[in-house]
Structures are given as C-alpha cells and as structure tokens.
C-alpha positions as CSV (number, residue, x, y, z in Angstrom):
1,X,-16.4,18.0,-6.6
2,X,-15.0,14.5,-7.5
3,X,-12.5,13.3,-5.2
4,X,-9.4,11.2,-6.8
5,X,-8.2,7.4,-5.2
6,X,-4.6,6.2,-5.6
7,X,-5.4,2.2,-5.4
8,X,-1.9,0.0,-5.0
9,X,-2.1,-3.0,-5.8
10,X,1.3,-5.3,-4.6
11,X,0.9,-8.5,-5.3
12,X,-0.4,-8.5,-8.9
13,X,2.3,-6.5,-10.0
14,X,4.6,-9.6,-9.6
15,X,2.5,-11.8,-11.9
16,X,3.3,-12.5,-15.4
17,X,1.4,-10.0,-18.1
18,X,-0.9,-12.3,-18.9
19,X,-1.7,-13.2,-15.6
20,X,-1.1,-9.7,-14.4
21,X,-3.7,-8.4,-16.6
22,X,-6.8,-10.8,-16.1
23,X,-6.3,-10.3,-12.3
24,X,-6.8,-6.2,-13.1
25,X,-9.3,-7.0,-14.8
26,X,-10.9,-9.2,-12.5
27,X,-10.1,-6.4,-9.9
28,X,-11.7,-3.6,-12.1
29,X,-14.9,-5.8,-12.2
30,X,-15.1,-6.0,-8.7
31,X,-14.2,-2.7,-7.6
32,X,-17.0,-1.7,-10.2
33,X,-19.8,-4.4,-8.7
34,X,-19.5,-3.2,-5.4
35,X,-19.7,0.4,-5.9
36,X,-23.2,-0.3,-7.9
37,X,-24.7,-2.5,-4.9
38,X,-23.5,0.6,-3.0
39,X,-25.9,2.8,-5.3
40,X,-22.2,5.0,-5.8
41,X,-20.7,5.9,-9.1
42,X,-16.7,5.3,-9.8
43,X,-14.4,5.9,-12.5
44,X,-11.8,4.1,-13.5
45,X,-7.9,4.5,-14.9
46,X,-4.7,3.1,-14.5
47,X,-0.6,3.0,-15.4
48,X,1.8,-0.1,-14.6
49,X,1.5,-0.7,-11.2
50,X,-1.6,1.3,-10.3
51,X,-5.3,1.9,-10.3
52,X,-7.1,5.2,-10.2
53,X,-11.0,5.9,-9.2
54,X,-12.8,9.0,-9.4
55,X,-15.8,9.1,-7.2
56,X,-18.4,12.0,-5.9
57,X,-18.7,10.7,-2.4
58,X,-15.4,10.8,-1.0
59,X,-15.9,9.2,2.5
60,X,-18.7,6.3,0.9
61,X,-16.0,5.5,-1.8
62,X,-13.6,4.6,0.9
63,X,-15.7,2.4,2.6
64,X,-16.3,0.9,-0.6
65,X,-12.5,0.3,-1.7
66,X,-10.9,-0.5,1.7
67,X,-12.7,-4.1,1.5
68,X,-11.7,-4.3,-2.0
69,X,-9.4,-8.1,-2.3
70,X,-6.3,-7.3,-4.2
71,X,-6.0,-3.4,-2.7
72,X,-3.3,-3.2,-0.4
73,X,-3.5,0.2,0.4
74,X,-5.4,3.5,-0.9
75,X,-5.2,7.1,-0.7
76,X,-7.0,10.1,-1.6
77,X,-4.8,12.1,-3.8
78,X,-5.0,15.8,-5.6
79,X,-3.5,15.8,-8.7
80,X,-1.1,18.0,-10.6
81,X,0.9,18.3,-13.9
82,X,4.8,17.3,-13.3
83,X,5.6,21.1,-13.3
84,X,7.9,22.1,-10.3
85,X,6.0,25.3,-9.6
86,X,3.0,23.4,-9.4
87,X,3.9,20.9,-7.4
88,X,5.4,23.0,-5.1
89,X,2.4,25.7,-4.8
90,X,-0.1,22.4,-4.2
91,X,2.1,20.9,-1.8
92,X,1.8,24.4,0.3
93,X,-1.5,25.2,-0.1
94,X,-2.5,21.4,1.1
95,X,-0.2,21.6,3.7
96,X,-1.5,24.8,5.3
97,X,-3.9,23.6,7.9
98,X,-2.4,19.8,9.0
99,X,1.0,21.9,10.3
100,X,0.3,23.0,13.2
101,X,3.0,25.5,15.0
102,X,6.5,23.6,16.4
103,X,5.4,19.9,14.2
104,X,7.4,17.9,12.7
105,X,7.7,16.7,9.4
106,X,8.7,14.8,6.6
107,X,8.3,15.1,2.5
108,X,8.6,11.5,1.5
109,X,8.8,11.6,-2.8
110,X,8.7,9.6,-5.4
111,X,9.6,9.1,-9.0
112,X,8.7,7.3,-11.9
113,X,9.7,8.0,-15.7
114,X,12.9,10.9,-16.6
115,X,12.9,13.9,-14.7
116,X,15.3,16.5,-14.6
117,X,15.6,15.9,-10.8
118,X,15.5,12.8,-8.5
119,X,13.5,11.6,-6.1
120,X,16.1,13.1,-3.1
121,X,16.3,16.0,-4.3
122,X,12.9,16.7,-4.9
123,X,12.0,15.7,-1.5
124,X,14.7,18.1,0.0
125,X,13.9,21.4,-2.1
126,X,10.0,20.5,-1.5
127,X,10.8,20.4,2.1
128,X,12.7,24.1,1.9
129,X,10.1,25.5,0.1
130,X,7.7,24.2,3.2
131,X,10.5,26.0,5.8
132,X,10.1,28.8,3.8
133,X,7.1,29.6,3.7
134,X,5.7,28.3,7.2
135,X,9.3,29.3,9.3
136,X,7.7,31.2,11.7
137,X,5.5,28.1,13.1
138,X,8.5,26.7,14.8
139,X,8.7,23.8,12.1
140,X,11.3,20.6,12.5
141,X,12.5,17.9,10.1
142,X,11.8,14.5,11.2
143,X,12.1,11.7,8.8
144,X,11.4,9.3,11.4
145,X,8.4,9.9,13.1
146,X,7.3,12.8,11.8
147,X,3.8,14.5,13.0
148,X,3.0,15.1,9.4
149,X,4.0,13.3,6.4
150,X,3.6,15.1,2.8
151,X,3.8,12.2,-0.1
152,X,4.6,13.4,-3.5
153,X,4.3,10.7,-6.6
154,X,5.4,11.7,-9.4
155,X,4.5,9.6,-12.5
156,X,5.4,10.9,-15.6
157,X,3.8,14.0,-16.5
158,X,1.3,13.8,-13.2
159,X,2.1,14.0,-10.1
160,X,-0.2,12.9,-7.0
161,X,0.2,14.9,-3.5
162,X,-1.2,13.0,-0.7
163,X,-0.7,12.7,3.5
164,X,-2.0,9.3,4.4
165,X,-2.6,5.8,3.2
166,X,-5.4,3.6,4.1
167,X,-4.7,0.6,4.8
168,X,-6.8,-2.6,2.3
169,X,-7.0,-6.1,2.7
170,X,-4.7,-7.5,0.2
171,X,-4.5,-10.4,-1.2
172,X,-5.4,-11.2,-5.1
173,X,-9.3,-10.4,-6.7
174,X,-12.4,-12.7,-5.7
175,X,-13.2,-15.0,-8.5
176,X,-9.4,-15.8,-9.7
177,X,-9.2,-19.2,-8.1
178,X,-12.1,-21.6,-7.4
179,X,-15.2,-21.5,-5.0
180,X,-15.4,-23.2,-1.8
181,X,-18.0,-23.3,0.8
182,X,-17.2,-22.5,4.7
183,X,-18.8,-23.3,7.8
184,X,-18.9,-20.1,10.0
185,X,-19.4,-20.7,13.7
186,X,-17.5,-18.8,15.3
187,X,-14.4,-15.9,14.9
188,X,-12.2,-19.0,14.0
189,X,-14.4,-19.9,11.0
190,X,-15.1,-17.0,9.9
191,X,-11.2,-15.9,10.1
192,X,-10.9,-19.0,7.9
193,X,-13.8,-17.9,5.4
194,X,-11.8,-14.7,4.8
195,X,-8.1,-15.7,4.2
196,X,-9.5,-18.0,1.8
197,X,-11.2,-15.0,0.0
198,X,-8.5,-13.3,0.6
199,X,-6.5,-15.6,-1.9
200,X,-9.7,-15.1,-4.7
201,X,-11.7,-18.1,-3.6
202,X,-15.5,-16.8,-3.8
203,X,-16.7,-18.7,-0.6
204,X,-20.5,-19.9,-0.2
205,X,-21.0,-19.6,3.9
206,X,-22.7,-22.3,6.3
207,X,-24.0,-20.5,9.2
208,X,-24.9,-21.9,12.9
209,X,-26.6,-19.3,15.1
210,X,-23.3,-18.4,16.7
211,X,-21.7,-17.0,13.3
212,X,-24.7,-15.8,11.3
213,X,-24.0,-12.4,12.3
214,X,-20.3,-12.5,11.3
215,X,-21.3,-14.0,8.2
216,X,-23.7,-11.4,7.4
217,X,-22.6,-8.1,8.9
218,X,-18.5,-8.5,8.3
219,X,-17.6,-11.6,5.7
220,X,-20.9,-9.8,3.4
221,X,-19.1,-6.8,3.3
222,X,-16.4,-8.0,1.1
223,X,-18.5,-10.5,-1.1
224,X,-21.7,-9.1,-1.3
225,X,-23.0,-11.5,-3.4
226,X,-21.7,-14.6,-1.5
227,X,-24.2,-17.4,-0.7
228,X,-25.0,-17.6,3.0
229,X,-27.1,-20.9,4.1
230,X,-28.2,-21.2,7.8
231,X,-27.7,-24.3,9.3
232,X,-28.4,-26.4,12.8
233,X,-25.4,-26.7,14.8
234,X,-26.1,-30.7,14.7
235,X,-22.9,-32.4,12.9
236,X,-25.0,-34.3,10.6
237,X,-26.9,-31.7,9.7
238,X,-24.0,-29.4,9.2
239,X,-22.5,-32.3,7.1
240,X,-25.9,-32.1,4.8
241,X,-25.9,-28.1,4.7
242,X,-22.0,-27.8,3.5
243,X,-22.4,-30.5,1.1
244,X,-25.3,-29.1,-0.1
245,X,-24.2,-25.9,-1.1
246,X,-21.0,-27.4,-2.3
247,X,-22.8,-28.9,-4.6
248,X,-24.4,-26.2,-5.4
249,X,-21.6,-23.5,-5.8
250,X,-19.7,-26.4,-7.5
251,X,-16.9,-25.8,-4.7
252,X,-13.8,-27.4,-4.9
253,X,-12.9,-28.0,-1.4
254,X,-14.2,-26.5,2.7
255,X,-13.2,-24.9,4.7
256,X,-13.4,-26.0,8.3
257,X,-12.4,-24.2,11.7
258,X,-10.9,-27.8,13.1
259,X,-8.0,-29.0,14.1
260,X,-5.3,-31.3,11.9
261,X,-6.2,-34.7,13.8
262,X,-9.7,-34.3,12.6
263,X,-9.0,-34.2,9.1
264,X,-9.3,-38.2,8.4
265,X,-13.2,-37.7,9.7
266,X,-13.9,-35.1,7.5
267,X,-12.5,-36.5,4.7
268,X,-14.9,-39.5,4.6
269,X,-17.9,-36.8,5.2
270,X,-17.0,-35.0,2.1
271,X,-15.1,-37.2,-0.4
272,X,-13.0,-36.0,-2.6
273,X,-13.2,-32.3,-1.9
274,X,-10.3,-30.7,-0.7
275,X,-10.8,-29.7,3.0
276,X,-8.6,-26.8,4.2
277,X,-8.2,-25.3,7.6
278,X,-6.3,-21.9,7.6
279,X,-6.5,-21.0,11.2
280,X,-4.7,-24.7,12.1
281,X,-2.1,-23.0,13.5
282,X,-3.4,-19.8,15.4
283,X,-3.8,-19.6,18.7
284,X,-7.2,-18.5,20.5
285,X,-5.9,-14.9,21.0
286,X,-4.0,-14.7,17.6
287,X,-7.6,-15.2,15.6
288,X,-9.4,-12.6,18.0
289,X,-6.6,-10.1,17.0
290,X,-6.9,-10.8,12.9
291,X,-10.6,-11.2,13.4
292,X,-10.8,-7.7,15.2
293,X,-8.7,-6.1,12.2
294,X,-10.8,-7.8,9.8
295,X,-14.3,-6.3,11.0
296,X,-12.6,-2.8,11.0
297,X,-11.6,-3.0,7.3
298,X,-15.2,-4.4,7.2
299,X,-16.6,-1.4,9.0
C-alpha cells in the first residue's frame, strides 16, 4: 500500500509567484531525480504552500526526501475527506496503539479554507472524543510537552492526520542560483560545501584525502550528480584542481574553508571569481555540531 508525504516548504512560500513557482518547479525536478537514482517511484501533487508524494516504500522515500534542499520538514500523513465523523473515527483508530495508559497528550489542528468550525474548536472536541473513547487508560491533557501529539490539517475538503514531523534541510532547490566549486578538506569545508547548496548553488567538490569520504558518503547524498575531483593536498596543486573544475562547471565563485585575512591571497590565485567562506565565523566546536546534524539528515 502507497504511503502519503506531507512536504513543507517555508521559504519558497515568501517568494513572488513567478519566483515562487520556478523554485517548485525546480524542487519538483529534484525531488523526482533523486528518487530515480534511488531506483524508487514517487508521485507528485500540491496546493499553495505545500507538496505531496505518494510512494510504495515508505521508509526508502524518507531517506530520499529528508536531504531534499528546499524541504523544511516532512511527514507521513493518512488522508481523509473534511467530514467530522471521519476525521474523528481516523484520528481514534490511529491513535490506538501510540497511547499508552496514564500519557499525555495534545491535538494540535489546523485549518485552511471555510469550515463550519475553527481550528480551536476542532482541536478541543477532537481531544473529547479521544477522552472518550480511551478514559479508562488514565489519559491527561498536556499542550506543553505532551507524550503524544495528534496533528490534524485540514485543507479544504481533505484533511491530513499525522503524529510527527521529520525534520529536512531547508534552504531553497539546487540549481536556482549559480555553480561554484569547493575545496573539501576537512568538516569545515565540507560544512561550507553544504550551506552553499543549501542556498541552490550546485557545487563541483575538490577533494584532499582527508575529505574524500565526506565528499562522497555525506555532501553526495544531497547532489548526487555533483562533480567530485580528487586532488593533492599541495597548495599549488589544489590551486590547479579548483581552477580546473571551475572552469569546467563554469562556476561563479569558491568556496574555501579559510579564514578572512587570507582572502587578498586567494584572490590573486583565482581572479575574478568570487571567493566565499561560510564557516568565517564558526568556531571549531560550532562546525562539528552542524557538521554532525548534517551527516544525520545525510544518513
């Protein structure tokens, strides 16, 4: 049975239309791409604001859309029509096995379109019908740390029914701004490699021995089809590999793990290009933490 994927999406919502809609559709192309390298079908629908895909493999599709740029967050839902009854029996039936007797929880809901109820009071009668029906497990109200959440979106005449969100990587789609080229060496580098993704550069990667592996077992996972050149750690010929695959890529700028002062050398190794240097002004212990989060998305 095909499992169903609420994708949000928060940044591209604040764009302009035109903008708005050749970043979805960049997004659509990618989220499509990486689920055929994956060898895994997806289906795709949306309304204003989000993205829906329909996939056979519930746990491989997640994998899949987690390292998705432009995601924020994704959840599986189970869908219904906007039908109190039906939302209602759902909600109960779902909600069976994750409440455990004397948890706590919350119904969090939603609304978009006209309704003859509001998001409040759907949320409170939902969470009745729960003490109803499961009153003699001991149940409590908590709306703020709650053991189990119960999400209920209504949008228009569907309504999704979900208990967790997944957390993505943000950001806006690879392949809405222009190509660069990084030199991976280490977790600084490659922390660098992915921010700049993250804001829809494709990135060509420069590898030394020390970063080949985080260039080809986490940074791959969110472009597979980036370029990855290996390298010698000697500065010349680290000058010659970047430039070469600058050229190549037709990158606009690199992106270098070093600090601000060394910026006038650089500049006269690569001319006009524009270098940047996201990680400038992280601390040591501030990259391993990102980098950490980054290879779990990645996982």
């Amino acid at each position: 049975m095909a499992s169903l994927f609420l994708l949000r999406y928060g940044e591209l919502a604040l764009k302009s239309p035109p903008v708005r809609r050749e970043f979805e559709r960049s997004l659509r192309r990618n989220i499509v791409d990486q689920f055929v390298r994956e060898g895994l079908a997806v289906r795709l629908r949306s309304d204003r604001g989000h993205l829906y895909a329909e996939a056979d493999d519930a746990d491989a599709a997640l994998r899949v859309l987690r390292r998705i740029f432009g995601l924020t967050s994704v959840s599986r839902v189970h869908e219904v029509p906007t039908e109190r009854s039906a939302i209602r029996d759902r909600l109960l039936e779902l909600a069976d096995p994750r409440l455990l007797p004397s948890s706590s929880f919350a119904v969090r809901a939603r609304r978009t379109g006209e309704h003859p109820f509001t998001s409040q009071e759907l949320a409170r009668d939902l969470g009745a019908d729960v003490m109803a029906r499961f009153g003699d497990r001991g149940l409590t109200v908590d709306l703020d740390a709650p053991d189990v959440e119960l999400f209920v979106e209504v949008r228009g005449p569907r309504t999704y029914l979900y208990f967790d969100r997944i957390a993505g990587p943000g950001g806006i789609p690879l392949g809405v701004a222009g190509p660069l080229v990084a030199l991976v060496d280490s977790p600084r580098g490659a922390l660098g490699a992915y921010l700049m993704m993250k804001r829809g550069c494709r990135v060509g990667l420069v590898t030394v021995p020390s970063g080949d592996a985080l260039a080809r077992s986490v940074l791959a996972r969110f472009d597979p089809s980036a370029r990855i050149a290996a390298s010698d750690p000697e500065p010349s010929a680290l000058a010659r590999a970047l430039g070469g695959l600058a050229d190549t890529v037709r990158a606009d700028g690199v992106v270098l793990p070093i600090a601000i002062e060394e910026y006038p050398a650089a500049r006269e190794t690569w001319g006009d290009r524009v270098l940047f240097s996201p990680t400038v002004g992280l601390s040591d212990e501030e990259v391993t933490e990102r980098w950490q989060n980054v290879t779990k998305l990645a996982a």
